[in-house]
C-alpha positions as YAML, in Angstrom:
chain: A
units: angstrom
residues:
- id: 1
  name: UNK
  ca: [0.00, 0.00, 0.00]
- id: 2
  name: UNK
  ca: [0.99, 3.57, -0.85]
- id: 3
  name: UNK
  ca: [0.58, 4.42, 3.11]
- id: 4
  name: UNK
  ca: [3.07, 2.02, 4.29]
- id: 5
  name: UNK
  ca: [5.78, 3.42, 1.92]
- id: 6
  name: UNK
  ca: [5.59, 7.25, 3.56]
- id: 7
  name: UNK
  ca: [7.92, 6.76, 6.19]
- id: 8
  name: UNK
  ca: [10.30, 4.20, 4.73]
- id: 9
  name: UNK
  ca: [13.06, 3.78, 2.73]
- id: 10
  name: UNK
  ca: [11.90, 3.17, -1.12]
- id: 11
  name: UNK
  ca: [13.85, 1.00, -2.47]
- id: 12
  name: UNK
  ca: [15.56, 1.74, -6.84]
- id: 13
  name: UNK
  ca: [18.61, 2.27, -8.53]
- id: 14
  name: UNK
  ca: [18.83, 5.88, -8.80]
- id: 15
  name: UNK
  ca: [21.35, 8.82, -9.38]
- id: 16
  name: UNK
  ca: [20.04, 9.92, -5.91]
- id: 17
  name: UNK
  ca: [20.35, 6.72, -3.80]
- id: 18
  name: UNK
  ca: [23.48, 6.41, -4.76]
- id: 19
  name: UNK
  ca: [24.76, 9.43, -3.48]
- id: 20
  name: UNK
  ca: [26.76, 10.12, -0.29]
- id: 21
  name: UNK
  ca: [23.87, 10.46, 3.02]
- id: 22
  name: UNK
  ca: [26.59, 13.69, 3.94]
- id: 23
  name: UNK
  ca: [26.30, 15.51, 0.99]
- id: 24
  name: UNK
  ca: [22.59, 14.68, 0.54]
- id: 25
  name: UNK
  ca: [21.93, 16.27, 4.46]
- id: 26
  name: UNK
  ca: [23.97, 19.34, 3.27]
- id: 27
  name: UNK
  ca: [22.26, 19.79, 0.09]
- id: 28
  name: UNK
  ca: [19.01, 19.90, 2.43]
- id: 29
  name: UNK
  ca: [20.34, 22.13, 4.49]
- id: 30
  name: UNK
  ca: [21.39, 24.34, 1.85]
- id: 31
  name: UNK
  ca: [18.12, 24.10, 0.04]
- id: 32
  name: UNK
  ca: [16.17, 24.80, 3.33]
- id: 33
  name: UNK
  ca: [18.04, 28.34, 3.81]
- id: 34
  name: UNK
  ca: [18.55, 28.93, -0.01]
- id: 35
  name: UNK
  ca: [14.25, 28.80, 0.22]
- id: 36
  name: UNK
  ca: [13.71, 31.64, 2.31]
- id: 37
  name: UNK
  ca: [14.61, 34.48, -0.08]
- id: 38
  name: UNK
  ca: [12.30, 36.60, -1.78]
- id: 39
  name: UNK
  ca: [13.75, 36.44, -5.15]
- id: 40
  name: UNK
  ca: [10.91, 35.36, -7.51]
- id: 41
  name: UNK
  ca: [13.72, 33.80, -9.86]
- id: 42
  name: UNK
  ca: [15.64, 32.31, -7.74]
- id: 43
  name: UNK
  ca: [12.63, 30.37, -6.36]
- id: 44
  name: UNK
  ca: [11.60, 29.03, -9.59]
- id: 45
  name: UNK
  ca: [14.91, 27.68, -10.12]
- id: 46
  name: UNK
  ca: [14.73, 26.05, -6.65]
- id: 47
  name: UNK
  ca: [10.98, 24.84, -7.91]
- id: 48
  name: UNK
  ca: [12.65, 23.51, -10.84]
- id: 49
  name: UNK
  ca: [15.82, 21.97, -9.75]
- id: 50
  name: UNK
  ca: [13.86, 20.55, -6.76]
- id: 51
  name: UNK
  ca: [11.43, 18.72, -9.63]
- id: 52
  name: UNK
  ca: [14.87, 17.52, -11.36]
- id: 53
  name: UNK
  ca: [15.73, 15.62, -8.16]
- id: 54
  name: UNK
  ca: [12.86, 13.90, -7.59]
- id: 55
  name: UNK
  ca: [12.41, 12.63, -11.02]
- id: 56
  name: UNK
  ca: [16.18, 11.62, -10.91]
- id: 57
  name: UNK
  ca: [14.91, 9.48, -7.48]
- id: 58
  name: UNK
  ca: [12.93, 7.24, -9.55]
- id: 59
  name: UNK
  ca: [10.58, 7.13, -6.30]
- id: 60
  name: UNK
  ca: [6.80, 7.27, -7.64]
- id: 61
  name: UNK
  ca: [5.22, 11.19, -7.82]
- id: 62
  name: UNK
  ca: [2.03, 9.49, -5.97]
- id: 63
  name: UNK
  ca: [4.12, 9.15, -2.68]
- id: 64
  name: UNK
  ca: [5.17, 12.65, -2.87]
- id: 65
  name: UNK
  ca: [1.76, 13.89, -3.40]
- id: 66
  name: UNK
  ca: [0.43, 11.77, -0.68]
- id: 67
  name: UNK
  ca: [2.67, 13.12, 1.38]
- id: 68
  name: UNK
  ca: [0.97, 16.68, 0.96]
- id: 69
  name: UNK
  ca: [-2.33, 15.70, 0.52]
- id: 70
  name: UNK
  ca: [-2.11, 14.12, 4.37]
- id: 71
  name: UNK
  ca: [-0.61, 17.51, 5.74]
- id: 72
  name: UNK
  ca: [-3.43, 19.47, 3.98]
- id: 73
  name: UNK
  ca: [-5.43, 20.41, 6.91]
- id: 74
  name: UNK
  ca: [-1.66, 21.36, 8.27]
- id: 75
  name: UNK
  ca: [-0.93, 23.71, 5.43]
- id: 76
  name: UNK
  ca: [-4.61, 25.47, 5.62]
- id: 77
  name: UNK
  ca: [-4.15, 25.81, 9.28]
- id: 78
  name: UNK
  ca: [-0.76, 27.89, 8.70]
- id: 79
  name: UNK
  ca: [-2.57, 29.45, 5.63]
- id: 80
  name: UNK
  ca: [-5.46, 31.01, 7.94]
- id: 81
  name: UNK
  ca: [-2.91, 31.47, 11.04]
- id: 82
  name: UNK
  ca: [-0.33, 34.09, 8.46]
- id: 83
  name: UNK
  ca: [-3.53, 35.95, 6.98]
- id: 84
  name: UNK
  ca: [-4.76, 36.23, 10.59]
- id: 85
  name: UNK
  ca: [-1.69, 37.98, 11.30]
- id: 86
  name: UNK
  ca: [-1.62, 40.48, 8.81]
- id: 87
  name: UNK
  ca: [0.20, 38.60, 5.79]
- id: 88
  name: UNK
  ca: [-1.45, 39.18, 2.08]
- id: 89
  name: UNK
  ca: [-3.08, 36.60, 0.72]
- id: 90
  name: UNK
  ca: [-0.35, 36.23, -2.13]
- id: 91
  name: UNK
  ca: [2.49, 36.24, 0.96]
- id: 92
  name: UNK
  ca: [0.56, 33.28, 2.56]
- id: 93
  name: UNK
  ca: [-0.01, 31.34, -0.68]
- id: 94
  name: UNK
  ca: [4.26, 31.89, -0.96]
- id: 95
  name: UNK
  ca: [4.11, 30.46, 2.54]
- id: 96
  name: UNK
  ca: [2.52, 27.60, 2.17]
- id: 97
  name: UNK
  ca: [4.52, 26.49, -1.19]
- id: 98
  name: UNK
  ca: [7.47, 26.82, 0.52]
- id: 99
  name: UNK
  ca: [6.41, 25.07, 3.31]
- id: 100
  name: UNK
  ca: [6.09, 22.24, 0.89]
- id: 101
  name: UNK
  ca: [8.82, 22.51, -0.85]
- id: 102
  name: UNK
  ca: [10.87, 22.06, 1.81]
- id: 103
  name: UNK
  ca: [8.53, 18.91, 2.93]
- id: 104
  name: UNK
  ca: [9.34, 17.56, -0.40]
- id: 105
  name: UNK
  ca: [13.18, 17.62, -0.27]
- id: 106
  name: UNK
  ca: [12.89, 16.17, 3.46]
- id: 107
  name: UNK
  ca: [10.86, 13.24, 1.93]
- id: 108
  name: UNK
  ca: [12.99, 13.07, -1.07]
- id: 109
  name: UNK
  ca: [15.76, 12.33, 1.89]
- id: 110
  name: UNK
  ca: [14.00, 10.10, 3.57]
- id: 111
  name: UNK
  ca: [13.17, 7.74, 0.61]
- id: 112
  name: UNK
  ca: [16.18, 7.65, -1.16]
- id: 113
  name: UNK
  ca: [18.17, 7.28, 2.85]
- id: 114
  name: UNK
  ca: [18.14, 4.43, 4.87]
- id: 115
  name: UNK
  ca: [17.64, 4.98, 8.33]
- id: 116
  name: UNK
  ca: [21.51, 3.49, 9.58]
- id: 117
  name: UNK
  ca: [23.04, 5.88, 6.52]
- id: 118
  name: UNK
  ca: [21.12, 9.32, 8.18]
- id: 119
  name: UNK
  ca: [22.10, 8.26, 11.18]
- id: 120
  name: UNK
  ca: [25.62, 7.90, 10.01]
- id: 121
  name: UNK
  ca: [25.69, 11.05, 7.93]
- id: 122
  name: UNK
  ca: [24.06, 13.02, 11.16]
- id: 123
  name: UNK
  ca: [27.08, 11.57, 13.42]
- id: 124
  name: UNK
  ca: [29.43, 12.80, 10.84]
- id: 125
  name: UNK
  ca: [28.03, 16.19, 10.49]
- id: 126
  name: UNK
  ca: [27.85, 16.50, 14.15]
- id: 127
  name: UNK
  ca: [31.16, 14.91, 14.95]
- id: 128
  name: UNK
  ca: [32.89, 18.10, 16.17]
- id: 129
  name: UNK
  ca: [30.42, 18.69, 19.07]
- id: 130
  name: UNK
  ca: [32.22, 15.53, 20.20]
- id: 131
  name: UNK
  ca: [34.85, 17.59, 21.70]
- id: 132
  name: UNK
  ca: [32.61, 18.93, 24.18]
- id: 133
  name: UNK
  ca: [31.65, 15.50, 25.18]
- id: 134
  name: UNK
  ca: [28.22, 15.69, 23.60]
- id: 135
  name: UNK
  ca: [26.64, 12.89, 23.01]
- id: 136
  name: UNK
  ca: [26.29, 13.33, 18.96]
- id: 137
  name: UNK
  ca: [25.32, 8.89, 18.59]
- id: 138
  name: UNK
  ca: [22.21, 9.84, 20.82]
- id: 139
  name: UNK
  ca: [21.50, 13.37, 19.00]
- id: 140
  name: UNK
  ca: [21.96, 11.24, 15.50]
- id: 141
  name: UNK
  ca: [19.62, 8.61, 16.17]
- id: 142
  name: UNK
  ca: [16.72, 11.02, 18.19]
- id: 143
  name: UNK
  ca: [17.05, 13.02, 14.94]
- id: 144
  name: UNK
  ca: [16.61, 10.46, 12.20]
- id: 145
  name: UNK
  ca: [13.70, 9.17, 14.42]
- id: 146
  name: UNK
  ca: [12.54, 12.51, 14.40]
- id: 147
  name: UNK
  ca: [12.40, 12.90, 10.57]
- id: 148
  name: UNK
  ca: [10.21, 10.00, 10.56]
- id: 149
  name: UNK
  ca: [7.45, 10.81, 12.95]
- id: 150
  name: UNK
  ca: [5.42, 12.78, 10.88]
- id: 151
  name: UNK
  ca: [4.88, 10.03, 7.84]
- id: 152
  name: UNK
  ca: [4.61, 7.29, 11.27]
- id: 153
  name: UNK
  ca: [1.76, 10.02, 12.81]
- id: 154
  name: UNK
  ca: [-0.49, 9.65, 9.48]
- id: 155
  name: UNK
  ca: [-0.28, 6.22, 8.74]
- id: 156
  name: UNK
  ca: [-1.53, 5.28, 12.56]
- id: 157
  name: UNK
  ca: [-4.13, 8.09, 12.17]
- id: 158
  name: UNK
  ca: [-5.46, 5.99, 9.61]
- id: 159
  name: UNK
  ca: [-4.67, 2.85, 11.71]
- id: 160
  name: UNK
  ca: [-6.90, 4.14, 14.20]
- id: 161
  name: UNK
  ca: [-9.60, 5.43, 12.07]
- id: 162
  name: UNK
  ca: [-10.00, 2.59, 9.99]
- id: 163
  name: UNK
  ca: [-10.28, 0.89, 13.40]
- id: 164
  name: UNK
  ca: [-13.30, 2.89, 14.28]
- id: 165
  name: UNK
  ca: [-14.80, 2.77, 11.07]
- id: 166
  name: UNK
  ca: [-14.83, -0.76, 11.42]
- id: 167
  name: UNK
  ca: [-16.89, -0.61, 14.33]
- id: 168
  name: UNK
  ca: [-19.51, 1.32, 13.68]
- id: 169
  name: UNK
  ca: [-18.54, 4.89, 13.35]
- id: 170
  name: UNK
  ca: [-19.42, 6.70, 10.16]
- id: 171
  name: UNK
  ca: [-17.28, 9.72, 10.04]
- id: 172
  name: UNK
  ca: [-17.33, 10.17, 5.89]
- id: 173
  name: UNK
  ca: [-20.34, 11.79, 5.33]
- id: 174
  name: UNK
  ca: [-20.69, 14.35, 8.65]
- id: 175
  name: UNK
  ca: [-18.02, 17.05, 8.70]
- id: 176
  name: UNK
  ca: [-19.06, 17.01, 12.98]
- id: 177
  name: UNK
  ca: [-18.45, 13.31, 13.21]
- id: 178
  name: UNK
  ca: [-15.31, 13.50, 11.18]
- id: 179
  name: UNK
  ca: [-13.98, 16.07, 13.94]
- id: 180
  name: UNK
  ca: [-14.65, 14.12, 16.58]
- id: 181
  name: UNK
  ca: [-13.38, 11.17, 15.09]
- id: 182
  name: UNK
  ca: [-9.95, 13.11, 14.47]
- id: 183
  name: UNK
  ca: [-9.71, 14.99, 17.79]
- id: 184
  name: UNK
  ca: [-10.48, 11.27, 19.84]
- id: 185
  name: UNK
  ca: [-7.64, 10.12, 17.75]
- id: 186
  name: UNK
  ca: [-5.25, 12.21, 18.43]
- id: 187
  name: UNK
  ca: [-3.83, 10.85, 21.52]
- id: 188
  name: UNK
  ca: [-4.05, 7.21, 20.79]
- id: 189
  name: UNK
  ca: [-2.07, 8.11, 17.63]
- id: 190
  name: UNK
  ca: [0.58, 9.67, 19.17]
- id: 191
  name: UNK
  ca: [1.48, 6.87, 21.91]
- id: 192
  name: UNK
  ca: [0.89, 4.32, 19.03]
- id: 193
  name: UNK
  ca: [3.62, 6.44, 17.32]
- id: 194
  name: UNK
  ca: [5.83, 6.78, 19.89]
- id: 195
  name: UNK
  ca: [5.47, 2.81, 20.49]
- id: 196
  name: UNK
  ca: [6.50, 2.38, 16.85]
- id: 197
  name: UNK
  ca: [9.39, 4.50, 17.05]
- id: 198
  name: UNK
  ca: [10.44, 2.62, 20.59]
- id: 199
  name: UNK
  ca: [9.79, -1.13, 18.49]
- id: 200
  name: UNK
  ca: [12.57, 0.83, 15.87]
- id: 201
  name: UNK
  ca: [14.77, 1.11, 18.42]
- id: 202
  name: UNK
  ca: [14.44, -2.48, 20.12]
- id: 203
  name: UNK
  ca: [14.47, -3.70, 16.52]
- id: 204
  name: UNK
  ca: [18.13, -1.60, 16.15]
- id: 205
  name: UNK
  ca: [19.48, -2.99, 19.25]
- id: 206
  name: UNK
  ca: [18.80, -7.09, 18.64]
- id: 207
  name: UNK
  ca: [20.66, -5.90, 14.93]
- id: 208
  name: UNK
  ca: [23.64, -5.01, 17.43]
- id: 209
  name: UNK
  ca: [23.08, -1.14, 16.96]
- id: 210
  name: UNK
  ca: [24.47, 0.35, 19.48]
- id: 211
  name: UNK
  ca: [24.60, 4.01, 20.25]
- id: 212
  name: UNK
  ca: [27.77, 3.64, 22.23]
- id: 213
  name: UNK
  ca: [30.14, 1.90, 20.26]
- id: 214
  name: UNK
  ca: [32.12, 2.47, 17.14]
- id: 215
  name: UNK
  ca: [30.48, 1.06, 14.70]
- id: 216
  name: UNK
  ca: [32.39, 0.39, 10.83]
- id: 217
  name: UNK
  ca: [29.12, 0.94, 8.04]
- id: 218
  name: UNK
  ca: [28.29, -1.62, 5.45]
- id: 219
  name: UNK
  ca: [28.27, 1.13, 2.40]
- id: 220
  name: UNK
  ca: [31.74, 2.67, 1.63]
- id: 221
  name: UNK
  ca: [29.72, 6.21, 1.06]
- id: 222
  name: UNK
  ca: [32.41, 7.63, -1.28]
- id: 223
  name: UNK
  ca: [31.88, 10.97, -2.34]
- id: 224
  name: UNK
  ca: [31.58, 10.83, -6.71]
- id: 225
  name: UNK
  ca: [32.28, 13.88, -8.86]
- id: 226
  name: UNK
  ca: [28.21, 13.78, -9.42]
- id: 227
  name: UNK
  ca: [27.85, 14.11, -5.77]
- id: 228
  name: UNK
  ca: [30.14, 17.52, -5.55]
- id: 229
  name: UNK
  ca: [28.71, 19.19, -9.29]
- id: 230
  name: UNK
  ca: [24.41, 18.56, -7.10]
- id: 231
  name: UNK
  ca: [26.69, 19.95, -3.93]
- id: 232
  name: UNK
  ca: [28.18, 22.86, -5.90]
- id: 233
  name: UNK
  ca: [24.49, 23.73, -7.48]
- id: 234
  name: UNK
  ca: [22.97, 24.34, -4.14]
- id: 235
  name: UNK
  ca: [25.53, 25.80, -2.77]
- id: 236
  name: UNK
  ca: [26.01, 28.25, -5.98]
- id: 237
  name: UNK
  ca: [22.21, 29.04, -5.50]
- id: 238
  name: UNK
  ca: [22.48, 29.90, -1.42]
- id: 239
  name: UNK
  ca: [25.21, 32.45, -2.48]
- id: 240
  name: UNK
  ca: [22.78, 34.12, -4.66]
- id: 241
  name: UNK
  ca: [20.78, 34.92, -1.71]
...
Protein backbone atom coordinates (compact mmCIF):
# COMPACT_ATOMS: atom_id res chain seq x y z
CA UNK A 1 0.00 0.00 0.00
CA UNK A 2 0.99 3.57 -0.85
CA UNK A 3 0.58 4.42 3.11
CA UNK A 4 3.07 2.02 4.29
CA UNK A 5 5.78 3.42 1.92
CA UNK A 6 5.59 7.25 3.56
CA UNK A 7 7.92 6.76 6.19
CA UNK A 8 10.30 4.20 4.73
CA UNK A 9 13.06 3.78 2.73
CA UNK A 10 11.90 3.17 -1.12
CA UNK A 11 13.85 1.00 -2.47
CA UNK A 12 15.56 1.74 -6.84
CA UNK A 13 18.61 2.27 -8.53
CA UNK A 14 18.83 5.88 -8.80
CA UNK A 15 21.35 8.82 -9.38
CA UNK A 16 20.04 9.92 -5.91
CA UNK A 17 20.35 6.72 -3.80
CA UNK A 18 23.48 6.41 -4.76
CA UNK A 19 24.76 9.43 -3.48
CA UNK A 20 26.76 10.12 -0.29
CA UNK A 21 23.87 10.46 3.02
CA UNK A 22 26.59 13.69 3.94
CA UNK A 23 26.30 15.51 0.99
CA UNK A 24 22.59 14.68 0.54
CA UNK A 25 21.93 16.27 4.46
CA UNK A 26 23.97 19.34 3.27
CA UNK A 27 22.26 19.79 0.09
CA UNK A 28 19.01 19.90 2.43
CA UNK A 29 20.34 22.13 4.49
CA UNK A 30 21.39 24.34 1.85
CA UNK A 31 18.12 24.10 0.04
CA UNK A 32 16.17 24.80 3.33
CA UNK A 33 18.04 28.34 3.81
CA UNK A 34 18.55 28.93 -0.01
CA UNK A 35 14.25 28.80 0.22
CA UNK A 36 13.71 31.64 2.31
CA UNK A 37 14.61 34.48 -0.08
CA UNK A 38 12.30 36.60 -1.78
CA UNK A 39 13.75 36.44 -5.15
CA UNK A 40 10.91 35.36 -7.51
CA UNK A 41 13.72 33.80 -9.86
CA UNK A 42 15.64 32.31 -7.74
CA UNK A 43 12.63 30.37 -6.36
CA UNK A 44 11.60 29.03 -9.59
CA UNK A 45 14.91 27.68 -10.12
CA UNK A 46 14.73 26.05 -6.65
CA UNK A 47 10.98 24.84 -7.91
CA UNK A 48 12.65 23.51 -10.84
CA UNK A 49 15.82 21.97 -9.75
CA UNK A 50 13.86 20.55 -6.76
CA UNK A 51 11.43 18.72 -9.63
CA UNK A 52 14.87 17.52 -11.36
CA UNK A 53 15.73 15.62 -8.16
CA UNK A 54 12.86 13.90 -7.59
CA UNK A 55 12.41 12.63 -11.02
CA UNK A 56 16.18 11.62 -10.91
CA UNK A 57 14.91 9.48 -7.48
CA UNK A 58 12.93 7.24 -9.55
CA UNK A 59 10.58 7.13 -6.30
CA UNK A 60 6.80 7.27 -7.64
CA UNK A 61 5.22 11.19 -7.82
CA UNK A 62 2.03 9.49 -5.97
CA UNK A 63 4.12 9.15 -2.68
CA UNK A 64 5.17 12.65 -2.87
CA UNK A 65 1.76 13.89 -3.40
CA UNK A 66 0.43 11.77 -0.68
CA UNK A 67 2.67 13.12 1.38
CA UNK A 68 0.97 16.68 0.96
CA UNK A 69 -2.33 15.70 0.52
CA UNK A 70 -2.11 14.12 4.37
CA UNK A 71 -0.61 17.51 5.74
CA UNK A 72 -3.43 19.47 3.98
CA UNK A 73 -5.43 20.41 6.91
CA UNK A 74 -1.66 21.36 8.27
CA UNK A 75 -0.93 23.71 5.43
CA UNK A 76 -4.61 25.47 5.62
CA UNK A 77 -4.15 25.81 9.28
CA UNK A 78 -0.76 27.89 8.70
CA UNK A 79 -2.57 29.45 5.63
CA UNK A 80 -5.46 31.01 7.94
CA UNK A 81 -2.91 31.47 11.04
CA UNK A 82 -0.33 34.09 8.46
CA UNK A 83 -3.53 35.95 6.98
CA UNK A 84 -4.76 36.23 10.59
CA UNK A 85 -1.69 37.98 11.30
CA UNK A 86 -1.62 40.48 8.81
CA UNK A 87 0.20 38.60 5.79
CA UNK A 88 -1.45 39.18 2.08
CA UNK A 89 -3.08 36.60 0.72
CA UNK A 90 -0.35 36.23 -2.13
CA UNK A 91 2.49 36.24 0.96
CA UNK A 92 0.56 33.28 2.56
CA UNK A 93 -0.01 31.34 -0.68
CA UNK A 94 4.26 31.89 -0.96
CA UNK A 95 4.11 30.46 2.54
CA UNK A 96 2.52 27.60 2.17
CA UNK A 97 4.52 26.49 -1.19
CA UNK A 98 7.47 26.82 0.52
CA UNK A 99 6.41 25.07 3.31
CA UNK A 100 6.09 22.24 0.89
CA UNK A 101 8.82 22.51 -0.85
CA UNK A 102 10.87 22.06 1.81
CA UNK A 103 8.53 18.91 2.93
CA UNK A 104 9.34 17.56 -0.40
CA UNK A 105 13.18 17.62 -0.27
CA UNK A 106 12.89 16.17 3.46
CA UNK A 107 10.86 13.24 1.93
CA UNK A 108 12.99 13.07 -1.07
CA UNK A 109 15.76 12.33 1.89
CA UNK A 110 14.00 10.10 3.57
CA UNK A 111 13.17 7.74 0.61
CA UNK A 112 16.18 7.65 -1.16
CA UNK A 113 18.17 7.28 2.85
CA UNK A 114 18.14 4.43 4.87
CA UNK A 115 17.64 4.98 8.33
CA UNK A 116 21.51 3.49 9.58
CA UNK A 117 23.04 5.88 6.52
CA UNK A 118 21.12 9.32 8.18
CA UNK A 119 22.10 8.26 11.18
CA UNK A 120 25.62 7.90 10.01
CA UNK A 121 25.69 11.05 7.93
CA UNK A 122 24.06 13.02 11.16
CA UNK A 123 27.08 11.57 13.42
CA UNK A 124 29.43 12.80 10.84
CA UNK A 125 28.03 16.19 10.49
CA UNK A 126 27.85 16.50 14.15
CA UNK A 127 31.16 14.91 14.95
CA UNK A 128 32.89 18.10 16.17
CA UNK A 129 30.42 18.69 19.07
CA UNK A 130 32.22 15.53 20.20
CA UNK A 131 34.85 17.59 21.70
CA UNK A 132 32.61 18.93 24.18
CA UNK A 133 31.65 15.50 25.18
CA UNK A 134 28.22 15.69 23.60
CA UNK A 135 26.64 12.89 23.01
CA UNK A 136 26.29 13.33 18.96
CA UNK A 137 25.32 8.89 18.59
CA UNK A 138 22.21 9.84 20.82
CA UNK A 139 21.50 13.37 19.00
CA UNK A 140 21.96 11.24 15.50
CA UNK A 141 19.62 8.61 16.17
CA UNK A 142 16.72 11.02 18.19
CA UNK A 143 17.05 13.02 14.94
CA UNK A 144 16.61 10.46 12.20
CA UNK A 145 13.70 9.17 14.42
CA UNK A 146 12.54 12.51 14.40
CA UNK A 147 12.40 12.90 10.57
CA UNK A 148 10.21 10.00 10.56
CA UNK A 149 7.45 10.81 12.95
CA UNK A 150 5.42 12.78 10.88
CA UNK A 151 4.88 10.03 7.84
CA UNK A 152 4.61 7.29 11.27
CA UNK A 153 1.76 10.02 12.81
CA UNK A 154 -0.49 9.65 9.48
CA UNK A 155 -0.28 6.22 8.74
CA UNK A 156 -1.53 5.28 12.56
CA UNK A 157 -4.13 8.09 12.17
CA UNK A 158 -5.46 5.99 9.61
CA UNK A 159 -4.67 2.85 11.71
CA UNK A 160 -6.90 4.14 14.20
CA UNK A 161 -9.60 5.43 12.07
CA UNK A 162 -10.00 2.59 9.99
CA UNK A 163 -10.28 0.89 13.40
CA UNK A 164 -13.30 2.89 14.28
CA UNK A 165 -14.80 2.77 11.07
CA UNK A 166 -14.83 -0.76 11.42
CA UNK A 167 -16.89 -0.61 14.33
CA UNK A 168 -19.51 1.32 13.68
CA UNK A 169 -18.54 4.89 13.35
CA UNK A 170 -19.42 6.70 10.16
CA UNK A 171 -17.28 9.72 10.04
CA UNK A 172 -17.33 10.17 5.89
CA UNK A 173 -20.34 11.79 5.33
CA UNK A 174 -20.69 14.35 8.65
CA UNK A 175 -18.02 17.05 8.70
CA UNK A 176 -19.06 17.01 12.98
CA UNK A 177 -18.45 13.31 13.21
CA UNK A 178 -15.31 13.50 11.18
CA UNK A 179 -13.98 16.07 13.94
CA UNK A 180 -14.65 14.12 16.58
CA UNK A 181 -13.38 11.17 15.09
CA UNK A 182 -9.95 13.11 14.47
CA UNK A 183 -9.71 14.99 17.79
CA UNK A 184 -10.48 11.27 19.84
CA UNK A 185 -7.64 10.12 17.75
CA UNK A 186 -5.25 12.21 18.43
CA UNK A 187 -3.83 10.85 21.52
CA UNK A 188 -4.05 7.21 20.79
CA UNK A 189 -2.07 8.11 17.63
CA UNK A 190 0.58 9.67 19.17
CA UNK A 191 1.48 6.87 21.91
CA UNK A 192 0.89 4.32 19.03
CA UNK A 193 3.62 6.44 17.32
CA UNK A 194 5.83 6.78 19.89
CA UNK A 195 5.47 2.81 20.49
CA UNK A 196 6.50 2.38 16.85
CA UNK A 197 9.39 4.50 17.05
CA UNK A 198 10.44 2.62 20.59
CA UNK A 199 9.79 -1.13 18.49
CA UNK A 200 12.57 0.83 15.87
CA UNK A 201 14.77 1.11 18.42
CA UNK A 202 14.44 -2.48 20.12
CA UNK A 203 14.47 -3.70 16.52
CA UNK A 204 18.13 -1.60 16.15
CA UNK A 205 19.48 -2.99 19.25
CA UNK A 206 18.80 -7.09 18.64
CA UNK A 207 20.66 -5.90 14.93
CA UNK A 208 23.64 -5.01 17.43
CA UNK A 209 23.08 -1.14 16.96
CA UNK A 210 24.47 0.35 19.48
CA UNK A 211 24.60 4.01 20.25
CA UNK A 212 27.77 3.64 22.23
CA UNK A 213 30.14 1.90 20.26
CA UNK A 214 32.12 2.47 17.14
CA UNK A 215 30.48 1.06 14.70
CA UNK A 216 32.39 0.39 10.83
CA UNK A 217 29.12 0.94 8.04
CA UNK A 218 28.29 -1.62 5.45
CA UNK A 219 28.27 1.13 2.40
CA UNK A 220 31.74 2.67 1.63
CA UNK A 221 29.72 6.21 1.06
CA UNK A 222 32.41 7.63 -1.28
CA UNK A 223 31.88 10.97 -2.34
CA UNK A 224 31.58 10.83 -6.71
CA UNK A 225 32.28 13.88 -8.86
CA UNK A 226 28.21 13.78 -9.42
CA UNK A 227 27.85 14.11 -5.77
CA UNK A 228 30.14 17.52 -5.55
CA UNK A 229 28.71 19.19 -9.29
CA UNK A 230 24.41 18.56 -7.10
CA UNK A 231 26.69 19.95 -3.93
CA UNK A 232 28.18 22.86 -5.90
CA UNK A 233 24.49 23.73 -7.48
CA UNK A 234 22.97 24.34 -4.14
CA UNK A 235 25.53 25.80 -2.77
CA UNK A 236 26.01 28.25 -5.98
CA UNK A 237 22.21 29.04 -5.50
CA UNK A 238 22.48 29.90 -1.42
CA UNK A 239 25.21 32.45 -2.48
CA UNK A 240 22.78 34.12 -4.66
CA UNK A 241 20.78 34.92 -1.71
Amino acid sequence: MLLNKLDKYYEANSIIHKMNPLIKLLCFLFFSITIISTDLMLNLILIDFLVILIFLSRVPISIYLEIVIRLKFVLLFIFIVSLLCGITIVTSIVIVIKIVLIIWYLSLLTLTTALTEIIYSLELFLKPLSFFKIPVNKIALNISLALRFIPMLFNQMDVVLSSMASRGLNYQNNFKNRFKAYFKSIIPVILLTFNKIGQMKKNMSIRLFSINCRRTNYRSNKVRILDIIILLIHASLLLLI
